[in-house]
N, C-alpha and C positions, 0 to 999 in steps of 0.2 A: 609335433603334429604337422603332417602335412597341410600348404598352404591350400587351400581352395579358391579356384574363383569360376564365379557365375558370367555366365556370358547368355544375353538376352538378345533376339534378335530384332533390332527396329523396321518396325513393321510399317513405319507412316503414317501409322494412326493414331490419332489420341485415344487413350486409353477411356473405357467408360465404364463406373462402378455404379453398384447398386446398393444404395445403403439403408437396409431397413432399420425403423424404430418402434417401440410398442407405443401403443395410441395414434390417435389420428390428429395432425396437424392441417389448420386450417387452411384455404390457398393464400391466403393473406401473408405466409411465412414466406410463399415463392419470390419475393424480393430479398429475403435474406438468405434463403437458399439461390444466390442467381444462376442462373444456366440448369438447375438441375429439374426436373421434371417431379411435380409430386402426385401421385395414387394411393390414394388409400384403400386399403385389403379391405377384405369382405372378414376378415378375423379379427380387425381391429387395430393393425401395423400399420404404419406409413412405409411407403417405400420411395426412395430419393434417388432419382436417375440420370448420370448426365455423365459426359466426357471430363475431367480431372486430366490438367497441363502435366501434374509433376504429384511426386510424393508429395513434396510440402502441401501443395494445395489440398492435398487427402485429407493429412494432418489437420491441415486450417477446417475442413469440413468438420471432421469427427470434435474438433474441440467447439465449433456451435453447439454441434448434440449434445456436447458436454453441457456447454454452458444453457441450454436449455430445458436440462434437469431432469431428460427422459430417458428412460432403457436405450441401451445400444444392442439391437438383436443380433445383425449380422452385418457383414461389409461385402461384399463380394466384385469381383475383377469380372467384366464380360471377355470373349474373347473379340481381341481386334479384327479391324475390319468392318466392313460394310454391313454386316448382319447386326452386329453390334446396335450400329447407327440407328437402326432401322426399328430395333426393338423399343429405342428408346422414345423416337418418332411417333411410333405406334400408339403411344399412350396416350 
């Protein structure tokens, strides 16, 4: 099998994900979630917003969700850049 490799171009930005969960999480969580921004859906999701240094720290995020014993609905990557930023602000 031919080798593969991915090549990503650094953009300068930190990366900001969006990680929803089912149920609604009070703001009182927002120190354990720090830096990330919390909204709760109108359907009943939480969604958890904020710029993520590195994969690990992804990791370190999803294993709170873990350890606080709620659905992981989705994770998703914004794209970089300023818009990003902004969405996140927005809330």
């Amino acid at each position: 099998m031919a080798e593969q490799s991915i090549h990503r171009a650094d953009t300068g930005w930190p990366a900001v994900y969006q990680i929803r969960i089912e149920g609604h999480l009070g703001r009182a969580w927002s120190g354990w979630f720090a830096g990330l921004s919390i909204a709760l859906e109108d359907n009943g999701d939480t969604l958890l917003t904020g710029e993520v240094v590195d994969q690990a720290a992804l990791h370190g995020l999803l294993k709170q969700v873990r350890d606080l014993g709620v659905p992981l609905v989705s994770v998703n990557r914004l794209e970089p850049g300023p818009s990003a930023r902004q969405t996140e602000e927005g809330d």
